[in-house]
C-alpha positions in Angstrom: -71.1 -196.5 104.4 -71.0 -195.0 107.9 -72.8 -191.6 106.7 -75.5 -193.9 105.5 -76.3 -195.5 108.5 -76.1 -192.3 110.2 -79.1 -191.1 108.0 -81.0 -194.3 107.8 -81.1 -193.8 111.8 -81.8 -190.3 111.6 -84.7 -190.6 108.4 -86.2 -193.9 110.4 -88.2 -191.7 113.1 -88.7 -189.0 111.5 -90.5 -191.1 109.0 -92.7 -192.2 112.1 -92.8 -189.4 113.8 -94.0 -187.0 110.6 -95.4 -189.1 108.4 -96.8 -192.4 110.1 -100.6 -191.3 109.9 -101.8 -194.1 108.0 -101.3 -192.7 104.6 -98.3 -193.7 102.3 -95.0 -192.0 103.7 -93.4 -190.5 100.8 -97.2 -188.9 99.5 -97.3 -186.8 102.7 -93.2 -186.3 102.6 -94.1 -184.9 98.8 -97.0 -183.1 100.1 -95.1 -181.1 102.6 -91.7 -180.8 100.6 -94.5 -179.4 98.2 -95.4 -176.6 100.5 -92.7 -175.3 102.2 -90.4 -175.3 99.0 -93.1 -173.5 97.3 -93.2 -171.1 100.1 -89.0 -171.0 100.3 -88.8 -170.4 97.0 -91.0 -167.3 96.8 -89.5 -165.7 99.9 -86.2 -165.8 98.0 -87.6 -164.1 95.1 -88.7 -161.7 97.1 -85.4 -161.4 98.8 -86.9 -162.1 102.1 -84.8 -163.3 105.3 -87.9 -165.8 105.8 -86.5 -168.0 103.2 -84.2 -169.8 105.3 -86.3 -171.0 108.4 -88.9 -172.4 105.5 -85.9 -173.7 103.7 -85.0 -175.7 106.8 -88.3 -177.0 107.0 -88.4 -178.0 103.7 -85.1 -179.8 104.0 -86.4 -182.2 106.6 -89.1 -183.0 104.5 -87.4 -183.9 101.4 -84.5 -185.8 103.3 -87.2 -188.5 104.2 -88.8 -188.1 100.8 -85.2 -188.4 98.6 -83.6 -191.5 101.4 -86.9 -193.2 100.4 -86.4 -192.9 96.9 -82.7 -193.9 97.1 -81.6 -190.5 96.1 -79.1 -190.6 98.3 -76.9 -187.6 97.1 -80.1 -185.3 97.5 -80.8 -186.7 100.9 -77.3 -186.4 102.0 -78.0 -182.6 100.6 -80.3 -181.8 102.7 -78.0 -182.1 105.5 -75.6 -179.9 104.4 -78.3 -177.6 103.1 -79.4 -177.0 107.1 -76.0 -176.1 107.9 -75.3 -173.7 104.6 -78.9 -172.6 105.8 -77.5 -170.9 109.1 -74.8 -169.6 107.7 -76.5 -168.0 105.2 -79.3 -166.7 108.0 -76.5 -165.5 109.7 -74.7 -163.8 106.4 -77.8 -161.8 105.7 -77.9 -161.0 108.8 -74.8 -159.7 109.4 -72.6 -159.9 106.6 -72.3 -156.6 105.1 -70.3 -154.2 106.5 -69.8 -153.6 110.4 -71.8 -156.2 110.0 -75.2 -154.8 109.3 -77.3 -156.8 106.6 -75.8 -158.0 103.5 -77.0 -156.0 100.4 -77.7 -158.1 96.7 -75.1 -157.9 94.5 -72.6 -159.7 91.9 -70.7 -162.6 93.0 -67.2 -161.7 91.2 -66.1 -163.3 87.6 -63.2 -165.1 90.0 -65.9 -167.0 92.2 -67.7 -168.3 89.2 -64.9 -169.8 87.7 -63.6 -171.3 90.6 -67.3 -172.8 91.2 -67.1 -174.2 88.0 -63.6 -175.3 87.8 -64.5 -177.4 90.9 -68.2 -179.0 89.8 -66.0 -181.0 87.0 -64.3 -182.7 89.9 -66.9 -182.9 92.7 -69.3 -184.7 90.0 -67.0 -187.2 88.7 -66.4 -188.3 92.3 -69.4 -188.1 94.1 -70.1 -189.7 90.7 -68.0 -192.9 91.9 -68.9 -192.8 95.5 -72.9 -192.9 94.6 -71.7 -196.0 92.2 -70.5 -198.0 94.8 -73.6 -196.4 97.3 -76.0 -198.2 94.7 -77.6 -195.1 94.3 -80.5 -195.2 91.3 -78.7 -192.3 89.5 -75.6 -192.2 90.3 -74.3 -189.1 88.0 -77.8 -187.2 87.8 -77.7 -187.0 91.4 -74.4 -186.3 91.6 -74.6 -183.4 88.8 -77.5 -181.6 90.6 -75.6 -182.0 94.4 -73.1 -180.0 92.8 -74.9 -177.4 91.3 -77.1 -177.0 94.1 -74.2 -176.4 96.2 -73.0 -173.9 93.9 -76.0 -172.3 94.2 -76.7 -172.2 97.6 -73.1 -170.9 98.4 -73.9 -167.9 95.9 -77.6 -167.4 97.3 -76.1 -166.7 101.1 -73.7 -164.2 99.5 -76.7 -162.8 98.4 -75.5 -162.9 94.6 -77.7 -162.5 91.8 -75.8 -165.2 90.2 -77.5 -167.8 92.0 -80.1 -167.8 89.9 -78.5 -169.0 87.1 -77.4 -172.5 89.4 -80.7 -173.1 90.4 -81.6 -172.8 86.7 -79.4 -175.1 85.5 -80.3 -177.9 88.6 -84.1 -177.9 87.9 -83.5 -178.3 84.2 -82.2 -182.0 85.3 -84.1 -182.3 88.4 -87.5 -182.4 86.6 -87.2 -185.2 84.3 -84.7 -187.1 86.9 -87.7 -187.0 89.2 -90.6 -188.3 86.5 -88.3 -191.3 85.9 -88.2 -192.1 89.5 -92.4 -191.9 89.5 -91.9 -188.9 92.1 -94.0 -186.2 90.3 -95.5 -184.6 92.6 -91.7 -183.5 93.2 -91.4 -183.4 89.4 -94.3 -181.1 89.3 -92.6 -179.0 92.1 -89.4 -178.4 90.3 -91.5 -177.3 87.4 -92.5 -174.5 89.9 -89.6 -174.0 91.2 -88.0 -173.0 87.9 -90.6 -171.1 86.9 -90.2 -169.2 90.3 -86.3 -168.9 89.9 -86.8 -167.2 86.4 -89.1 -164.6 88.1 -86.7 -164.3 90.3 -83.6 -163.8 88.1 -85.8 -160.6 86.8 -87.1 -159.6 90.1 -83.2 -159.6 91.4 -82.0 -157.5 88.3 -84.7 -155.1 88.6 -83.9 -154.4 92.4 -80.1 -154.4 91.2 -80.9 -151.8 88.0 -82.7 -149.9 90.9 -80.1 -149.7 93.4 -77.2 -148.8 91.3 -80.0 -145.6 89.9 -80.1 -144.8 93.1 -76.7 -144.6 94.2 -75.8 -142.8 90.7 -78.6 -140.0 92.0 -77.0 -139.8 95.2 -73.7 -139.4 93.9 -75.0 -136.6 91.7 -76.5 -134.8 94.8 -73.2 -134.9 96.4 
């Protein structure tokens, strides 16, 4: 696959240039993805801008860490995950209106629907394509791409909904990465999803908050 060699050319330096200090290559790739997801993740929670320089950080390290692992799908992710990153920097930025920054709120019953309407699809045939990639799980991988797609679109619309993807991807992710022997990264996504269920309260609490507010205001008025 042309992609493939694209990202074997790309993950080849980095590799040396990161990770080459004598010391196994995917143990300092784990150590690192280790950090700066930890970090990522608890910006987020926090609703904090920070969350997507750290996140792009974090998706360098992992793309060496999954291509090594022949994870293809999740390296593959991490690609697209640098692009969704900007946007999203750029949404919460300036996506709310007259473009000031974008407040939290509910992605509509329409956009979930339509998210999962289209995971069904976008499984099945990235399902295929990993097949014939020889990836070492083809569907797994190709289940938690998807969701974690899903997610990310929802987290750079700033929708509490979000939560509830990432949810779902770290419930596969963790034993998907202790059967490939990766458990530091195992041990990460145990974190993570303990993280992502504070942060499915934190969200709702700043949402219950907001709406109070605006009620008050309204009152005044």
């Amino acid at each position: 696959m042309a992609v493939s060699h694209i990202l074997g050319d790309i993950v080849a330096p980095l590799n040396t240039v990161l990770f080459d200090f004598g010391h196994d290559a995917v143990t300092w790739a784990e150590l690192l993805g280790f950090a700066t997801g930890a970090v990522c993740v608890w910006l987020t929670v926090r609703a904090r801008i920070a969350n997507f320089p750290v996140g792009i950080a974090n998706n360098l390290f992992f793309l060496v860490l999954f291509w090594n692992a022949q994870l293809y799908a999740d390296a593959t992710l991490q690609v697209v995950y640098l692009m969704l990153a900007a946007v999203g920097w750029w949404s919460w930025l300036h996506g709310g209106e007259r473009r000031s920054a974008r407040k939290m709120g509910h992605a509509s019953a329409r956009t979930i629907v339509v998210l999962l309407l289209l995971a069904v699809p976008a499984t099945w045939g990235l399902t295929v394509v990993l097949t014939r990639a020889q990836d070492s799980a083809p569907f797994w991988d190709a289940l938690t791409t998807v969701l974690s797609l899903a997610a990310q679109w929802l987290l750079n619309t700033k929708s509490y909904e979000t939560w509830y993807f990432w949810i779902a991807a770290d419930l596969v992710y963790i034993p998907l990465y202790f059967v490939k022997a990766l458990y530091l990264t195992g041990i990460v996504y145990v974190l993570f999803l303990t993280m992502c269920l504070l942060g499915l309260r934190s969200w709702r609490r700043e949402l219950v908050a907001d709406r109070s507010t605006a009620a008050a205001a309204l009152v005044r008025s």
